[in-house]
PyMOL CGO cylinders between C-alpha atoms (Angstrom):
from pymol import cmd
from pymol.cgo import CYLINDER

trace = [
    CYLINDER, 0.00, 0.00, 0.00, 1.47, 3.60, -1.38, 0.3, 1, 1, 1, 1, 1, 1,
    CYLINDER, 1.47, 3.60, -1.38, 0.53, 6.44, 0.79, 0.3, 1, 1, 1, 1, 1, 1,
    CYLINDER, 0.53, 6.44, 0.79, 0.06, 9.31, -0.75, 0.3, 1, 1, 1, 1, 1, 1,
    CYLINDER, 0.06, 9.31, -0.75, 0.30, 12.92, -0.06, 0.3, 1, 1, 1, 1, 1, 1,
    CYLINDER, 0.30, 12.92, -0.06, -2.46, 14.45, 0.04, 0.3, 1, 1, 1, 1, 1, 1,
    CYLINDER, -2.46, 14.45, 0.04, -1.54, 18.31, -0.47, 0.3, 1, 1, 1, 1, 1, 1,
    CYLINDER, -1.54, 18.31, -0.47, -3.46, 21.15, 0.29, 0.3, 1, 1, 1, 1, 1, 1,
    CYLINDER, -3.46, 21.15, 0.29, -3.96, 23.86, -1.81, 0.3, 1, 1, 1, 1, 1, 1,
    CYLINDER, -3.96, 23.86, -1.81, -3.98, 26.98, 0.10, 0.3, 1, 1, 1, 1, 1, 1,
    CYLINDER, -3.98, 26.98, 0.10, -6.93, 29.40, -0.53, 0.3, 1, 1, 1, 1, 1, 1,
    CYLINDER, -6.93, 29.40, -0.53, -6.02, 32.80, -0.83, 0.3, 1, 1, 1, 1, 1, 1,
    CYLINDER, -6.02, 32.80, -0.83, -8.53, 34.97, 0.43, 0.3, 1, 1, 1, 1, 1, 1,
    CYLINDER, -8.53, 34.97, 0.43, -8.70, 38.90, -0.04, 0.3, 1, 1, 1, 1, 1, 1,
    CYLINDER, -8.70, 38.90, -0.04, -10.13, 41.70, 1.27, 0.3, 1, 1, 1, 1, 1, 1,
    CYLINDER, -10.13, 41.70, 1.27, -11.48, 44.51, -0.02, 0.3, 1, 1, 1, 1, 1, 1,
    CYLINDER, -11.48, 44.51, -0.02, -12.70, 48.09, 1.28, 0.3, 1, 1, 1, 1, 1, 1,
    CYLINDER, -12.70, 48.09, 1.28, -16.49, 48.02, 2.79, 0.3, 1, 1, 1, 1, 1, 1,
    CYLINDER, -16.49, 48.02, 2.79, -18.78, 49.03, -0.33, 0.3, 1, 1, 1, 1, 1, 1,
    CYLINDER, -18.78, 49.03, -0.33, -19.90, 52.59, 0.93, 0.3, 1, 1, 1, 1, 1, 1,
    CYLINDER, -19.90, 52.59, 0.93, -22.75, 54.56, -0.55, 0.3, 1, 1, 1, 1, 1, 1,
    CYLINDER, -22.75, 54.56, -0.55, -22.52, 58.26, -1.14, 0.3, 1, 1, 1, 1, 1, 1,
    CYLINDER, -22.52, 58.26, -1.14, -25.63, 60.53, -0.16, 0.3, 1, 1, 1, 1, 1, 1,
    CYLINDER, -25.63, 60.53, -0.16, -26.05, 60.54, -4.08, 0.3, 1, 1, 1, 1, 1, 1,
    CYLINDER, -26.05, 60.54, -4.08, -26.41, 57.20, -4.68, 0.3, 1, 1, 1, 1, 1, 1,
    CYLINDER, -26.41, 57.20, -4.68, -28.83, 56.39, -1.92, 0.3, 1, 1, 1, 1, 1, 1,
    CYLINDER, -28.83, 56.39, -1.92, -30.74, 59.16, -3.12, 0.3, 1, 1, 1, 1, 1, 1,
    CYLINDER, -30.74, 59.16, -3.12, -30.68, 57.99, -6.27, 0.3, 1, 1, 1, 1, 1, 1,
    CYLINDER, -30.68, 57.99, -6.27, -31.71, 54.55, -5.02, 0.3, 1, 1, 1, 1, 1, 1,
    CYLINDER, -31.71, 54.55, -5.02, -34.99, 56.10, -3.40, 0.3, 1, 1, 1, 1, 1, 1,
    CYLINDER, -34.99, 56.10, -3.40, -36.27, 58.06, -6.29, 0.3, 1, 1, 1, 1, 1, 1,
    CYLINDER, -36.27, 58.06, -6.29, -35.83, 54.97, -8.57, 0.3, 1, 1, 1, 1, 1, 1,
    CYLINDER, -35.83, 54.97, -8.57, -37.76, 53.29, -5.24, 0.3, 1, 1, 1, 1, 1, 1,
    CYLINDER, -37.76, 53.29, -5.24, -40.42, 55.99, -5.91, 0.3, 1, 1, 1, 1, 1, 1,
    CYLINDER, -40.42, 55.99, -5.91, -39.95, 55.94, -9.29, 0.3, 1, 1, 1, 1, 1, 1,
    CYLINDER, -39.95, 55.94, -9.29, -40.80, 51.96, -9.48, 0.3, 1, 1, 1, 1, 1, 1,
    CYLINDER, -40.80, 51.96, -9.48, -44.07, 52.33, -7.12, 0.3, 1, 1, 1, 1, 1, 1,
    CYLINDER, -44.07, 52.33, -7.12, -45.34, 55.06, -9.08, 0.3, 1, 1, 1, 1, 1, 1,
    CYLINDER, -45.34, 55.06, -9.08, -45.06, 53.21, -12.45, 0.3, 1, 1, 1, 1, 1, 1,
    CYLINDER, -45.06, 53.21, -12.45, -47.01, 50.20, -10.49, 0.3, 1, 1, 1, 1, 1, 1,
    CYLINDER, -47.01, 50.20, -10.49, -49.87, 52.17, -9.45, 0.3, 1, 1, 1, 1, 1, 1,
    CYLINDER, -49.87, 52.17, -9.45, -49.86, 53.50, -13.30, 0.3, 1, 1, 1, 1, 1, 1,
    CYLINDER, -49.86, 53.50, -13.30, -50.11, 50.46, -15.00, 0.3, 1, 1, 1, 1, 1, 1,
    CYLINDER, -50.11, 50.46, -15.00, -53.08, 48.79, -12.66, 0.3, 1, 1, 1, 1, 1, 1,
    CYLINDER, -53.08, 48.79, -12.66, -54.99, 51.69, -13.75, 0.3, 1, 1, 1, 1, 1, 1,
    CYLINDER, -54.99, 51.69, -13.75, -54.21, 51.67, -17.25, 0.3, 1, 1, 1, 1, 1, 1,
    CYLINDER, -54.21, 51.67, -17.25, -55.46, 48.00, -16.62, 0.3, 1, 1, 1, 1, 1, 1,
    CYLINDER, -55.46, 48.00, -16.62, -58.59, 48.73, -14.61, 0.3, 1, 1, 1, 1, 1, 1,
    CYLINDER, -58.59, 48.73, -14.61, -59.13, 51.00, -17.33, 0.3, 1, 1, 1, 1, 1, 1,
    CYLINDER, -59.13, 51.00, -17.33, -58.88, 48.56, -20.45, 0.3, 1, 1, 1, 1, 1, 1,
    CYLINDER, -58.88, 48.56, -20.45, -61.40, 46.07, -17.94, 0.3, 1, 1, 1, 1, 1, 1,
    CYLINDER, -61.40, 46.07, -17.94, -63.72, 48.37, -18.27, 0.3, 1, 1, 1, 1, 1, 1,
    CYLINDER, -63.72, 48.37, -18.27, -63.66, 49.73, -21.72, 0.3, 1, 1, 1, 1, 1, 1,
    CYLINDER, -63.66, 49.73, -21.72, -63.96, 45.61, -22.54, 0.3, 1, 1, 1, 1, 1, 1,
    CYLINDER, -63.96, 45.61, -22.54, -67.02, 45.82, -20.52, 0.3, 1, 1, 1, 1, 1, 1,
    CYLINDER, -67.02, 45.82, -20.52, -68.52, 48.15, -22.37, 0.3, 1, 1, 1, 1, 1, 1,
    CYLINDER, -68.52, 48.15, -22.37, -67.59, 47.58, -25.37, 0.3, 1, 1, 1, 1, 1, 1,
    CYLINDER, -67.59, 47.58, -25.37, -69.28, 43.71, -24.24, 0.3, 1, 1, 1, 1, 1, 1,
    CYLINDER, -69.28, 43.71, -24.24, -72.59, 45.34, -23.39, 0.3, 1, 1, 1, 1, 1, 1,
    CYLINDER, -72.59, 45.34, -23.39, -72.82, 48.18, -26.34, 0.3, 1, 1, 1, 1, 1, 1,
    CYLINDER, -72.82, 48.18, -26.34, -74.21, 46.70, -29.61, 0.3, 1, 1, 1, 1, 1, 1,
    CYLINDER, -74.21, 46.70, -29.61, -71.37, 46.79, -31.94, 0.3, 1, 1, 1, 1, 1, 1,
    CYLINDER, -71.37, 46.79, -31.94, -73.50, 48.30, -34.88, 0.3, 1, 1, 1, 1, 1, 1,
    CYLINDER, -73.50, 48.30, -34.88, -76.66, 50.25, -36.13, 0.3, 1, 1, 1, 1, 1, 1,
    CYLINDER, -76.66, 50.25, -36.13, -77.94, 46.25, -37.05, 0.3, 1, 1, 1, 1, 1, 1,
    CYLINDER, -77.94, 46.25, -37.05, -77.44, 45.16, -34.02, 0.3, 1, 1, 1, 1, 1, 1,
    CYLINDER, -77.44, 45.16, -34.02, -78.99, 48.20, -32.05, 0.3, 1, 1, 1, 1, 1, 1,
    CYLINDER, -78.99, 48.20, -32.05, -82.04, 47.78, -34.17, 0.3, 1, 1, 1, 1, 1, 1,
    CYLINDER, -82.04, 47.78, -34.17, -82.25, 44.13, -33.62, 0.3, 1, 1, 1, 1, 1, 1,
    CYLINDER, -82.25, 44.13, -33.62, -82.00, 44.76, -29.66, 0.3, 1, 1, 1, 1, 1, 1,
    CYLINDER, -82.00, 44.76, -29.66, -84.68, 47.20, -29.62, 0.3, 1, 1, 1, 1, 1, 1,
    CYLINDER, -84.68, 47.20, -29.62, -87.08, 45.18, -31.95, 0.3, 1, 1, 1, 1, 1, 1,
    CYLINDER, -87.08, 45.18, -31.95, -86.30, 42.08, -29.51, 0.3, 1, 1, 1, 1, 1, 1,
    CYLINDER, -86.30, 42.08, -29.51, -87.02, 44.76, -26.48, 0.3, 1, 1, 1, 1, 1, 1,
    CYLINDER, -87.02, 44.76, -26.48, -90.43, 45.85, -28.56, 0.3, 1, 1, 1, 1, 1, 1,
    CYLINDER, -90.43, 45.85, -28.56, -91.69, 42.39, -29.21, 0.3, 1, 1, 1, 1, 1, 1,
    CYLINDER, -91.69, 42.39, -29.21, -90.88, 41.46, -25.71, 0.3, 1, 1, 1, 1, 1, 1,
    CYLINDER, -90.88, 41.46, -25.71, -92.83, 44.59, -24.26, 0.3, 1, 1, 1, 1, 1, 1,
    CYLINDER, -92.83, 44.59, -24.26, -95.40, 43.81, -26.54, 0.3, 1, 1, 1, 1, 1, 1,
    CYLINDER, -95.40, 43.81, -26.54, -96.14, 40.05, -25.36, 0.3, 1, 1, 1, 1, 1, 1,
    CYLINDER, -96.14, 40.05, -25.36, -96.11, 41.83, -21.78, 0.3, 1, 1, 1, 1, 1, 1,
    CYLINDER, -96.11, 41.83, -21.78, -98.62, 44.21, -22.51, 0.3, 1, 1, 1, 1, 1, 1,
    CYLINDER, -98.62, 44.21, -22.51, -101.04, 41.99, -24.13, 0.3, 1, 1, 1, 1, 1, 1,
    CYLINDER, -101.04, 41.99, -24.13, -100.31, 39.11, -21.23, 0.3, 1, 1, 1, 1, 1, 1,
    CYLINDER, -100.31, 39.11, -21.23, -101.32, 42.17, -18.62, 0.3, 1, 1, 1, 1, 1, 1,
    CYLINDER, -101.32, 42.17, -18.62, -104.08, 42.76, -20.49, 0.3, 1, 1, 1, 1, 1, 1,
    CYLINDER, -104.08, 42.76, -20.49, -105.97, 39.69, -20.98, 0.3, 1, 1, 1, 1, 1, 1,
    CYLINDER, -105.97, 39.69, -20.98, -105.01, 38.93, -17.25, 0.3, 1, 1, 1, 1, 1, 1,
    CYLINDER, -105.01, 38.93, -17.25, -107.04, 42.18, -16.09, 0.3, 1, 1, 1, 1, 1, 1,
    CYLINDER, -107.04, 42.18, -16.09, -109.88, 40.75, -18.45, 0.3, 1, 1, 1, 1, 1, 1,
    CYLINDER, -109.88, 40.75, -18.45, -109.68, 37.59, -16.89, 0.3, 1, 1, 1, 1, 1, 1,
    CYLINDER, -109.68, 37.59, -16.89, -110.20, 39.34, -13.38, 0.3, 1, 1, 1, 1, 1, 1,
    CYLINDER, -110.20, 39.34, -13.38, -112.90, 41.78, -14.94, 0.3, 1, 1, 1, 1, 1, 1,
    CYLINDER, -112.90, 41.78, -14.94, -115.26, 38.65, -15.68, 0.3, 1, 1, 1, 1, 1, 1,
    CYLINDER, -115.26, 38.65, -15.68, -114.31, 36.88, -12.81, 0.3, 1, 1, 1, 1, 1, 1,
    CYLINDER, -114.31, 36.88, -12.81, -115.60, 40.16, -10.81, 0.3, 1, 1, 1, 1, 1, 1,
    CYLINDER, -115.60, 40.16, -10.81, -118.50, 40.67, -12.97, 0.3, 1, 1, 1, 1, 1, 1,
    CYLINDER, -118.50, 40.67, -12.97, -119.63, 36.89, -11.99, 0.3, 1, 1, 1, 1, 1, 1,
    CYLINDER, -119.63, 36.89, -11.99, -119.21, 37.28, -8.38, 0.3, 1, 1, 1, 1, 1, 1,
    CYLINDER, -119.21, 37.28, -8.38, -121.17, 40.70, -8.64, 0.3, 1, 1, 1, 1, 1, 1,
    CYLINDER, -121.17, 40.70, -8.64, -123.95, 38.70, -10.85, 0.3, 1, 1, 1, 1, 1, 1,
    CYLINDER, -123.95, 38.70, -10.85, -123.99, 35.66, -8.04, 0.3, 1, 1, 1, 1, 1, 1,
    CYLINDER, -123.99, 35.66, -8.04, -124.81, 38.25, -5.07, 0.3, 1, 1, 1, 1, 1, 1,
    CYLINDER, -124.81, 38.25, -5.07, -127.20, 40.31, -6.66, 0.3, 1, 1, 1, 1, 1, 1,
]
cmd.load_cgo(trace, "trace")
């Protein structure tokens, strides 16, 4: 059995100054800390505002067609309304005409 050496490399350390900031840079730090949290607050509105102009744009009609064809669908629907009102207060005008008829 050989034995070996086993050498050790030395590790060479160094040292260098503490990294110190001037007034400048920490002030420049900050504003670009302002800077960043401004441009945040920016773009979620820009976004909140593109939401909502999707939104709307969902619930306008996208054309003079399509307008019309909403408020003929709004007409016909007011229209079978009105006559289902109506033939309901005629159903309750005979129905009160025969109760006035059975007492008299």
């Amino acid at each position: 059995m050989y034995r070996t050496i086993i050498t050790r490399q030395a590790r060479l350390f160094s040292t260098s100054p503490a990294v110190r900031k001037s007034v400048i840079d920490s002030a420049k730090d900050a504003a670009k800390k302002v800077d960043r949290t401004v441009s945040d607050q920016v773009v979620k509105g820009i976004e909140k505002g593109e939401q909502a102009a999707h939104k709307v744009k969902e619930v306008l009609p996208e054309s003079a067609g399509q307008a019309k064809g909403q408020a003929q669908e709004l007409k016909g629907e007011a229209k079978g309304k009105a006559s289902e009102v109506t033939g309901q207060a005629k159903g309750k005008k005979e129905e009160l005409k025969g109760e006035v008829k059975s007492k008299v």
